[in-house]
N, C-alpha and C positions, 0 to 999 in steps of 0.2 A: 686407613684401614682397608684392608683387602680381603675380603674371607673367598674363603676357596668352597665350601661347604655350605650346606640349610644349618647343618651344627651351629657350625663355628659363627653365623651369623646372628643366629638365632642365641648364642651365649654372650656376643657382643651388645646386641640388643636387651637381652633380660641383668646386666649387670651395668647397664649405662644410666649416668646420671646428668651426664650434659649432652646439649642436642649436637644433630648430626644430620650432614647437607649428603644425601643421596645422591649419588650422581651414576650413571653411566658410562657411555661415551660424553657425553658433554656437548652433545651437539645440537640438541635442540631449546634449549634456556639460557639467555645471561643472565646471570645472577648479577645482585645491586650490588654498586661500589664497597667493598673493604668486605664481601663477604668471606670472602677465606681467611680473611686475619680473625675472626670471632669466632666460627662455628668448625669441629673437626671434619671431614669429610670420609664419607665411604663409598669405597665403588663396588660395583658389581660385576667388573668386566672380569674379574676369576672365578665367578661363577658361569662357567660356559661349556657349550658345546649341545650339539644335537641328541637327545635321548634316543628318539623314535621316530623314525617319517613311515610310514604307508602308503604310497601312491596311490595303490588301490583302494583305500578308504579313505584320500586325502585329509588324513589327518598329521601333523605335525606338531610332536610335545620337544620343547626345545629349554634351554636355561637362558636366564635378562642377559646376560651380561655376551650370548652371542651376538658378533658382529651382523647385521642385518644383510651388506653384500652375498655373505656367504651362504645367509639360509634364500637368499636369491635366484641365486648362483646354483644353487641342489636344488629346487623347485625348476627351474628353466631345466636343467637337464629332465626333467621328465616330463616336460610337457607342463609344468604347473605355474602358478603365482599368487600369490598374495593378490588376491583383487582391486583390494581399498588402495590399490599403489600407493604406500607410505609416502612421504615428501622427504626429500634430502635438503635440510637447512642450514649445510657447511659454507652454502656458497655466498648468503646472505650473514649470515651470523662471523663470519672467519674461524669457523672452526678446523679442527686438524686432525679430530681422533674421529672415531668409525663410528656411524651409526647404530645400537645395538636395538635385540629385541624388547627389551626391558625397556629400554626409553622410549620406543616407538608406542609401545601399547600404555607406559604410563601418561604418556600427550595425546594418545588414543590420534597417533598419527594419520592422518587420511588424505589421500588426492584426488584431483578431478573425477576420477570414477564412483566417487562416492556418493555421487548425487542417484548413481544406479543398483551399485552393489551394495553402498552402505559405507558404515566407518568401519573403521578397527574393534571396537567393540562388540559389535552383531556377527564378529567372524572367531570373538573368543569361544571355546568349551567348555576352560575350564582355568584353572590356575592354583599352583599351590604361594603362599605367603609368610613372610612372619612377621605378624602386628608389631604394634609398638610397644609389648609387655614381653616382648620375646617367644608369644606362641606361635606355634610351626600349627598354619589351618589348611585345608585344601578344599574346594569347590568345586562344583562342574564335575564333567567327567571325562574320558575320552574316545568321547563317537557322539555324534547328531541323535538328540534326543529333545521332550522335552523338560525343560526344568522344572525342578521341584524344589520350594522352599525360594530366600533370597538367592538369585544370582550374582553373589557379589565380585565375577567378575566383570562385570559389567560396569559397578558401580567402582573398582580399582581405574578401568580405564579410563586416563584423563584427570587423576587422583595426583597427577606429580610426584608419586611416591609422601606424600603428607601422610597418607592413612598405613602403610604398609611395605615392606620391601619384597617383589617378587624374587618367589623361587626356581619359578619353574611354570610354564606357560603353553598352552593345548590351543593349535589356531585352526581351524578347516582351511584347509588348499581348493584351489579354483584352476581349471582345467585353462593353461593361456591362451586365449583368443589371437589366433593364426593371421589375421590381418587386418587392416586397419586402413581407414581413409577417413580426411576431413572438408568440412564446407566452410571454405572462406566465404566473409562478407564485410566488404572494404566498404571505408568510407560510414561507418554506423556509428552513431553516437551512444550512448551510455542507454536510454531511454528505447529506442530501437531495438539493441542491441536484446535489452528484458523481456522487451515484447515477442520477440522473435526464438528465444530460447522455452519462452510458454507456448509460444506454436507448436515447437519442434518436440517438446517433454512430455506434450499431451498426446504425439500421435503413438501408434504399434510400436514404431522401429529401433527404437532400442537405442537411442542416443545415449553414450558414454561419457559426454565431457562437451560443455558448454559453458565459455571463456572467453571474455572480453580485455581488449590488451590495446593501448595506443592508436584507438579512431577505428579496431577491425574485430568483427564476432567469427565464433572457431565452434563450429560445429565434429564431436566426434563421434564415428560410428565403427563399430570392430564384430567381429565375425569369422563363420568361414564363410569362402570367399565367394559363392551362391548366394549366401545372407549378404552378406554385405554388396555386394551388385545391386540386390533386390532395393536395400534401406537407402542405399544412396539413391538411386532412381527414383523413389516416389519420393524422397526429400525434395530433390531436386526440381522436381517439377512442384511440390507443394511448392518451394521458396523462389520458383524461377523468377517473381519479380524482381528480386532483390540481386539477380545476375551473380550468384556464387560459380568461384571456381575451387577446385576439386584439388587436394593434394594428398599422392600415396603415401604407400607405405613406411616406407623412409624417408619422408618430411614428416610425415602425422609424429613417427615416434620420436623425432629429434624436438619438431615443436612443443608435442606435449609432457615433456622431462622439462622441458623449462617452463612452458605453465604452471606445472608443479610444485619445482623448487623455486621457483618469485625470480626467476632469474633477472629480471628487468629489474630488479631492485636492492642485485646484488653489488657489490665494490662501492656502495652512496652510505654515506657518514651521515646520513639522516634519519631519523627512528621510525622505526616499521612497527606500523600496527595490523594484527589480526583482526578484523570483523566479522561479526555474525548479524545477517539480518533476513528482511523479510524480502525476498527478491527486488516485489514491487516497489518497496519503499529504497534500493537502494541508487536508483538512481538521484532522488533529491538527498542522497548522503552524499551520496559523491561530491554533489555540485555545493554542498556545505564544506566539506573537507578541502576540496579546493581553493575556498576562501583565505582558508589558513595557509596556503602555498604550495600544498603539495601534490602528488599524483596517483591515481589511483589505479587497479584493474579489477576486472571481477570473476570471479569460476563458481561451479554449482551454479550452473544458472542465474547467480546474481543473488545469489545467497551466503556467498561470501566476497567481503572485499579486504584487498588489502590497500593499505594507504601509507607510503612514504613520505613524511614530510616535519614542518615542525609544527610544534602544539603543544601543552601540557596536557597532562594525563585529564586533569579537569575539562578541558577544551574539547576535547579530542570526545570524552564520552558524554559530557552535555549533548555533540552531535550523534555519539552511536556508542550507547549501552553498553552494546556488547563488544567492548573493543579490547583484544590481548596482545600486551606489548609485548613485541619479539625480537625486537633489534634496539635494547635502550640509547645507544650514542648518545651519553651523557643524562640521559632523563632520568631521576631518581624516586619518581611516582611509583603508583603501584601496578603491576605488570599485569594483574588479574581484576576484572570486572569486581569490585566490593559485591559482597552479597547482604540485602537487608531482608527483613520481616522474616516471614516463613523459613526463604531457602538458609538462610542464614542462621538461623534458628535448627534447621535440619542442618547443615553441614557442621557446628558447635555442636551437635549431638554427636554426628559419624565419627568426628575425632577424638571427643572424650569417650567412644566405645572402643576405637583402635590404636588409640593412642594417647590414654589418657595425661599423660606425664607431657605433651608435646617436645618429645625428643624427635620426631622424623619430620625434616625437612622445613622446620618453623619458618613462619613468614614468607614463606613462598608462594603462598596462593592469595595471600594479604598485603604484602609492601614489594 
């Protein structure tokens, strides 16, 4: 099913009796084995196209099922971007179809800059929807205000389309930062490497992107190019013990597209998992995860790792809770961190308020 319309979606939804696998582009989720022979699916990719952009009040109300290159692609032409730099996870996952806006904001997609400007959801305004009883709701609004009442686009993003299918989606744009440079720091171990990013996060200067990758820490800083002269020069001397060298503009932006999208962990038949942790605690994850065979890196400062290797789903989160699988290669665990007590308890609530019947997306935040 393909609805072109909020209508026709929203009549699809109020007359459906068996569930149905949301999908988008298809490029950030494997779904578990034999899932397309059981459940029908629906996309969103003909609900698209730009509504409204304003440069001058960088706001941007756009439909899910645009491809994300393109609302890119219009934002660079004027000077803008998406801050949270979405990740592109075609290159790890093997996927074929285009990233869209709808799936980036239901995975509340976010990259290395987000440890400064934030994720995808602190850049939503607003969002229209239609739950799983087939109501057409809308939220937010469109211009920077403050909220009133539940923000529930907030609470959409990162929802995997379980609770609801976007219609229609209001993002604030961010003026693109002109230049860019990074501090290599070779030869630093995982522990080092945490240490030195809480140096670096605690001072003025506006670090960007702090990332650890195969024995070397990646400091980034972006600006104009006064600011950025400035931030590098007193980094530089703050870390001069550690004899960092300096890479421009065009290595910073080629290295950190592949920070972003895990590209070291792309073309491997081994199962890739998402972490969430506590910076300092991730370096003794690492060296646990390692036990089990595989290899690790870390961005956000060490507040996120990813870790390629084998493990069951049991294994994997005995060492770290918060682990979401992203690359199954054969693992047929469950791909999202169980949730007990409370959240669990709240999240059984949000669904039977938006989806009582669980017809959107079942089992997809649970097996």
């Amino acid at each position: 099913m393909a609805p072109t319309t909020e209508a026709e979606l929203a009549a699809i939804i109020a007359d459906r009796r068996r569930p149905l696998r949301i999908i988008g582009g298809g490029t950030r989720v494997q779904l578990p084995p034999g899932d397309d022979m059981m459940i029908d699916r629906l996309t969103t990719t003909r609900l698209s196209g730009v509504v409204t952009y304003s440069p001058g009040e960088m706001t941007l109300i756009a439909r899910p099922g645009t491809p994300l290159p393109e609302i890119e692609a219009m934002l660079a032409a004027e000077g803008q971007a998406l801050a949270f730099e979405p990740p592109d996870l075609r290159g790890v996952l093997g996927g074929h179809g285009a990233p869209t806006l709808g799936g980036m904001v239901a995975a509340n997609a976010s990259g290395p800059r987000r440890l400064m400007a934030g994720a995808c959801r602190d850049h939503l305004l607003g969002v229209r929807f239609v739950d799983g009883r087939g109501r057409v709701i809308k939220n937010g609004g469109r211009v920077m205000k403050n909220v009133t009442g539940l923000d529930l686009s907030k609470l959409l993003a990162g929802s995997y389309g379980t609770l609801a299918v976007l219609t229609e989606i209001v993002l604030k744009t961010l003026p693109h930062l002109p230049a860019r440079a990074t501090l290599v720091f070779a030869d630093m171990n995982r522990a080092q490497a945490v240490r030195l990013f809480s140096t670096a996060l605690a001072t003025p200067f506006d670090v960007t992107g702090a990332a650890w990758r195969d024995g070397t820490a990646y400091l980034r800083i972006e600006g104009l190019e006064k600011q950025l002269i400035y931030r590098r020069d007193r980094l530089l001397a703050l870390l001069a013990a550690h004899a960092p060298q300096v890479l421009d503009d065009a290595a910073t932006t080629a290295l950190w597209r592949g920070l972003r999208d895990v590209t070291n962990f792309a073309g491997s038949d081994a199962p890739l998992w998402r972490i969430l942790a506590k910076p300092t605690d991730a370096p003794a994850i690492c060296t646990a995860l390692h036990a089990l065979g595989g290899a690790t890196s870390l961005d956000w400062g060490g507040g996120l790792i990813w870790y390629a290797g084998p493990g069951s789903a049991a294994q994997v989160r005995a060492l770290a809770p918060h682990a979401t699988l992203i690359r199954r290669a054969g693992l047929t665990g469950p791909a999202f961190p169980p949730q007990t007590g409370p959240l669990a308890r709240l999240q059984s609530g949000l669904r039977q308020t938006f989806d009582p019947a669980g017809l959107l997306n079942p089992g997809l935040m649970d097996a």
